[in-house]
C-alpha positions as CSV (number, residue, x, y, z in Angstrom):
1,X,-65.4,13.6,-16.3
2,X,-61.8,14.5,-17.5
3,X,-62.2,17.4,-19.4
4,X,-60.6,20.0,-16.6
5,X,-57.8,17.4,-17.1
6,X,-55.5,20.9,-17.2
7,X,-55.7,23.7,-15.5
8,X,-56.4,26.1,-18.8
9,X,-54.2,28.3,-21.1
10,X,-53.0,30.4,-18.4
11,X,-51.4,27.8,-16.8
12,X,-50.4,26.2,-19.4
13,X,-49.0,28.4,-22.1
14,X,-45.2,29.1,-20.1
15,X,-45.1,25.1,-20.1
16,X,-45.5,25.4,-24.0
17,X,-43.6,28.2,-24.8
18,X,-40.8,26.7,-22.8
19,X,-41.3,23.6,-24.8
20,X,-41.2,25.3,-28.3
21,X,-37.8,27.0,-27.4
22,X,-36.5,23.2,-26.1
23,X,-37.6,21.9,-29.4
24,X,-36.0,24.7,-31.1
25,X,-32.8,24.1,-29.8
26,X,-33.3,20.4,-30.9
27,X,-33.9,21.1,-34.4
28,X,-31.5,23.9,-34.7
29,X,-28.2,21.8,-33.3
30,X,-25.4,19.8,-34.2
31,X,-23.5,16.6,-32.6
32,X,-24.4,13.5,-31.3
33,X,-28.0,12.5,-30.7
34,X,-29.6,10.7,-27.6
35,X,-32.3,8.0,-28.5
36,X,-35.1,9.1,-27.2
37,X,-37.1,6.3,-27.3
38,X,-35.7,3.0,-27.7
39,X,-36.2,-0.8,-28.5
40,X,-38.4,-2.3,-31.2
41,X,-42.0,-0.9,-32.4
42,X,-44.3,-0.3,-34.8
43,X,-44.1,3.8,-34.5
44,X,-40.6,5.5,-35.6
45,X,-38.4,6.1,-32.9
46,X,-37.2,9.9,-32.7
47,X,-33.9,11.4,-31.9
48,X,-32.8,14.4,-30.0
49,X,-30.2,16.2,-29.2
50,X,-28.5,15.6,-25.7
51,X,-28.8,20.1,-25.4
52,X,-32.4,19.5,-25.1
53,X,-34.7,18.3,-22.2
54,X,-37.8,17.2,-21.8
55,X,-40.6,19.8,-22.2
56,X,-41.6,20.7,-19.0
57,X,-45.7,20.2,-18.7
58,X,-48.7,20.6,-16.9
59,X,-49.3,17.8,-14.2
60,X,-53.0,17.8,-14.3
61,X,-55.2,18.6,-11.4
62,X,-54.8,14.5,-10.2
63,X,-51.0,14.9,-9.7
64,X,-51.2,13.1,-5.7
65,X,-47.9,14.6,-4.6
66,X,-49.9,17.2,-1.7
67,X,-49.8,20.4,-4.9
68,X,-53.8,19.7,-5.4
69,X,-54.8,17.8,-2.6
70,X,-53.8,14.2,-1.9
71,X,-50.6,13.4,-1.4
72,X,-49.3,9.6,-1.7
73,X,-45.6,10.4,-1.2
74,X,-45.7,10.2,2.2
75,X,-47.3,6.9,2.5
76,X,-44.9,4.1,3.4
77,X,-44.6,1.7,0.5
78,X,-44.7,4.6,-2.1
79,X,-41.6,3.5,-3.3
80,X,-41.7,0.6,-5.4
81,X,-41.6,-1.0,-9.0
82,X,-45.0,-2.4,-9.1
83,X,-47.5,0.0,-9.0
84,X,-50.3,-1.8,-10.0
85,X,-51.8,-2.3,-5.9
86,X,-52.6,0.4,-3.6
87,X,-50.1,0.7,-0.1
88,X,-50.4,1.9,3.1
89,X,-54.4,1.3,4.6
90,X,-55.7,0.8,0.9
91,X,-55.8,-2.8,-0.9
92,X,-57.6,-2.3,-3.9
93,X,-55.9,-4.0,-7.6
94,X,-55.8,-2.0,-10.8
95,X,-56.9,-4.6,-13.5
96,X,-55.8,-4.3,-17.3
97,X,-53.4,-4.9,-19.9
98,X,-49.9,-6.0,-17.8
99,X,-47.6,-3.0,-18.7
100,X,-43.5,-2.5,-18.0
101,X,-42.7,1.0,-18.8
102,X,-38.8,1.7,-18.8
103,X,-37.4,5.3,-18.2
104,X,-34.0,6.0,-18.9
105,X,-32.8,9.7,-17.1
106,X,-30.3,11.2,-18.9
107,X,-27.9,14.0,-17.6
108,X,-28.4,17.6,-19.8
109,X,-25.4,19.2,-17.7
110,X,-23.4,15.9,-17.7
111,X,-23.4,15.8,-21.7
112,X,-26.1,13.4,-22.2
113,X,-24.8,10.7,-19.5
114,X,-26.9,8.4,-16.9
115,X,-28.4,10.6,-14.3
116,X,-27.6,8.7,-11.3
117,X,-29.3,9.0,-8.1
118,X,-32.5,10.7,-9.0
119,X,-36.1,9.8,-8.4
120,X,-39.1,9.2,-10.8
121,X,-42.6,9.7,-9.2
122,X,-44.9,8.2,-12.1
123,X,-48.8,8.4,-12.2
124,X,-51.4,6.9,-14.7
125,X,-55.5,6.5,-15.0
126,X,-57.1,3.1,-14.7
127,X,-58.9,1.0,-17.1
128,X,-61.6,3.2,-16.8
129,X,-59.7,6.5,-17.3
130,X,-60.2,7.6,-13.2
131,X,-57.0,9.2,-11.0
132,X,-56.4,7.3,-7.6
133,X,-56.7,9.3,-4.9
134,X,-59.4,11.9,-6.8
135,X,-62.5,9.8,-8.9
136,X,-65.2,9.9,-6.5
137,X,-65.1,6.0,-7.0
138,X,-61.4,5.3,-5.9
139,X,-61.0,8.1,-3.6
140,X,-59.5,5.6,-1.4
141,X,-57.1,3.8,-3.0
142,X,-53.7,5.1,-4.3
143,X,-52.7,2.8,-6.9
144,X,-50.9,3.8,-10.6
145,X,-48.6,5.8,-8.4
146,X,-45.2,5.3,-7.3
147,X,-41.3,6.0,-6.9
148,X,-38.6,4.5,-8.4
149,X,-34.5,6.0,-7.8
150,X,-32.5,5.3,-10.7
151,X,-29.6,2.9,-10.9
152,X,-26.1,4.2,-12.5
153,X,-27.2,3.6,-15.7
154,X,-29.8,6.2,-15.0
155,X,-32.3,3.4,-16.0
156,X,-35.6,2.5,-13.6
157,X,-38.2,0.7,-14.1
158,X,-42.4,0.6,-13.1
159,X,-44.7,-2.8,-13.7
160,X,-48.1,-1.2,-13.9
161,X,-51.2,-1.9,-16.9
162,X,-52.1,0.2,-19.7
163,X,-54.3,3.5,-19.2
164,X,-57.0,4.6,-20.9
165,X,-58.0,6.8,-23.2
166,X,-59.9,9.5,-22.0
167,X,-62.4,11.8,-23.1
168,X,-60.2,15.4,-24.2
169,X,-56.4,13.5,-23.9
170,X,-54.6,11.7,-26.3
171,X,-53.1,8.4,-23.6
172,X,-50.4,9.5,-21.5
173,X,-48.6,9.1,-18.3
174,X,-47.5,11.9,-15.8
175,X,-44.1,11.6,-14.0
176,X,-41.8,14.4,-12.3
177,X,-38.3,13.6,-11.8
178,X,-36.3,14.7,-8.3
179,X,-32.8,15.0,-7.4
180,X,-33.0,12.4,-5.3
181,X,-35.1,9.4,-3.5
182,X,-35.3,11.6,-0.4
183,X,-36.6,14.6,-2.4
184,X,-39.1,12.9,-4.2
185,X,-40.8,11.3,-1.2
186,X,-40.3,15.1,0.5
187,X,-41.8,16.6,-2.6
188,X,-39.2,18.9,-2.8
189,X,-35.9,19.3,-5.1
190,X,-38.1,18.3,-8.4
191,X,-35.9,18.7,-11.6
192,X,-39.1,18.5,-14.0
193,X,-43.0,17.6,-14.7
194,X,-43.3,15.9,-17.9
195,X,-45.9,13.3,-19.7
196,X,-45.3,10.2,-21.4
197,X,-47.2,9.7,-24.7
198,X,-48.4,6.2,-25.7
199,X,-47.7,4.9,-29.5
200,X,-51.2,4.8,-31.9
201,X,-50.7,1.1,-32.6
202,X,-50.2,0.0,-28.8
203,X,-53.2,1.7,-28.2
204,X,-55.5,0.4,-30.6
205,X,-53.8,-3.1,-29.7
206,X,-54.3,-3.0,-25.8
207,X,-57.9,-1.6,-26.4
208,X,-59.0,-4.9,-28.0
209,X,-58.5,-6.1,-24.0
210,X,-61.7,-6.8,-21.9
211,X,-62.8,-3.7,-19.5
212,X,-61.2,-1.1,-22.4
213,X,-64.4,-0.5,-24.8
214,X,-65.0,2.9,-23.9
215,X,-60.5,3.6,-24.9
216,X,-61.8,2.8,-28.0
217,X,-64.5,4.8,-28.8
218,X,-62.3,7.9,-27.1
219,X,-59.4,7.0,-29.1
220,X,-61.0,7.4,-32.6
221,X,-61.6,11.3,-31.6
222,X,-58.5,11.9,-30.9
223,X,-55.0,12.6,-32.0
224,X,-51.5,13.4,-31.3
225,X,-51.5,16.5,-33.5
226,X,-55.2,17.7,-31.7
227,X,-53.9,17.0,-28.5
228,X,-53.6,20.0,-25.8
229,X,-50.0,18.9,-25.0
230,X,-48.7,17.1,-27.5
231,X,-49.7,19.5,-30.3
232,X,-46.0,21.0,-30.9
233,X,-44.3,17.6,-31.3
234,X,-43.5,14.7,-29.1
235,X,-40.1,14.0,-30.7
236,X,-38.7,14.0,-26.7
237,X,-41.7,12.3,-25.1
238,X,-43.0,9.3,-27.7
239,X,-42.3,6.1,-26.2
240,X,-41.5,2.9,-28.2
241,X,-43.9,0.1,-27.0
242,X,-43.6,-3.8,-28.0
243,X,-45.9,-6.4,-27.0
244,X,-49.7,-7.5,-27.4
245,X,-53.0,-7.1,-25.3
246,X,-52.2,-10.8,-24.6
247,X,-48.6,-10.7,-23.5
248,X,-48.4,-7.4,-22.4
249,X,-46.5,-4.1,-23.0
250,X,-43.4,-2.7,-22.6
251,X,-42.7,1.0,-23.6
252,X,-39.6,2.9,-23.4
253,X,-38.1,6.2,-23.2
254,X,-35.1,8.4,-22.5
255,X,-36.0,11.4,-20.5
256,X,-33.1,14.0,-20.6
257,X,-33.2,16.8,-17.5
């Protein structure tokens, strides 16, 4: 169901190229390093250097921001921390493994400080792997999407549950960053289009949940190293997640612009 997930090589390779020369520039300099993922976990945290931003990337074809269709940033109620119920005339409940995930924007030009002001549109799959918005199934609800501005400390936060694993992609979540709140619910001013990727062992822990057997059979195909946009290295987009499938998760990462 997912496997024109991207829109193809010719769309994609500029994204990667550009990513190889960001990654470049990580390995080749010197000076302090910003944490790009921190707080406890079971994977190695990365770091990177404050000169380097997050790879730009594809946003899929299920991006719901009006560039393919749908577009949930006009609807009122778009812009909240809990993302895991539809707004506007939709009701419906995404069910799964409780998830916080906590983004930290970081300032390229500003040396590596908070980045103040700006606006995080996020987007997952369900429990079943379908888009809100798209899947012929939950065409009409819009939830696993939202807005959040971030605070001086550049930090913002989303309370949401833990995607699947689909056929073709190793599990992710999509977010574009805007210069501001007002931007991102305009859809215009965006700073970046990048993608979260989700530590092995939080995976194979959240997919022990009820309503995620099919995450697990997906997730024994892939890997990070296979994957069509994670391939060249995900020292800049590799959160750190802590929790259980019984408590929850919460995963974390710095995402320099």
């Amino acid at each position: 169901m997912h496997d024109d997930h991207d829109r193809g090589l010719g769309f994609d390779l500029p994204r990667l190229i550009s990513r190889r020369r960001a990654l470049g520039v990580m390995l080749g300099g010197v000076g302090s390093a910003v944490v790009v993922a921190c707080g406890g976990s079971s994977s190695t945290p990365e770091a990177a250097s404050s000169s380097a931003s997050i790879p730009e990337e594809t946003a899929g074809p299920y991006p719901g921001d009006g560039s393919n269709g749908p577009n949930v940033l006009t609807e009122s109620g778009v812009v909240r921390s809990d993302i895991t119920r539809s707004v506007g005339d939709a009701s419906g409940v995404a069910e799964g493994v409780p998830t916080t995930i906590n983004l930290t924007l970081l300032d390229v030009a500003g040396g590596g400080g908070p980045l103040a002001g700006a606006a995080v549109y996020l987007w997952h799959c369900d429990r079943e792997g379908r888009y809100s918005l798209y899947d012929d199934s939950i065409a009409g609800e819009n939830y696993l999407r939202g807005v959040q501005e971030s605070g001086a400390d550049g930090k913002l936060t989303f309370q949401t549950i833990f995607p699947a694993a689909y056929q073709g992609r190793w599990p992710h979540v999509h977010f574009e960053v805007y210069e501001s709140l007002d931007a991102a619910t305009a859809g215009a001013s965006r700073l970046r289009t990048s993608q979260l990727a989700i530590p092995e062992d939080a995976c194979n822990q959240a997919y022990d949940a009820d309503g995620y057997a099919q995450s697990v059979t997906n997730l024994a195909s892939l890997t990070l190293e296979s994957d069509q946009v994670f391939a060249d290295g995900t020292a800049l987009q590799l959160a750190t997640a802590t929790g259980s499938a019984d408590d929850g998760f919460a995963m974390r990462l710095s995402v320099v612009v």
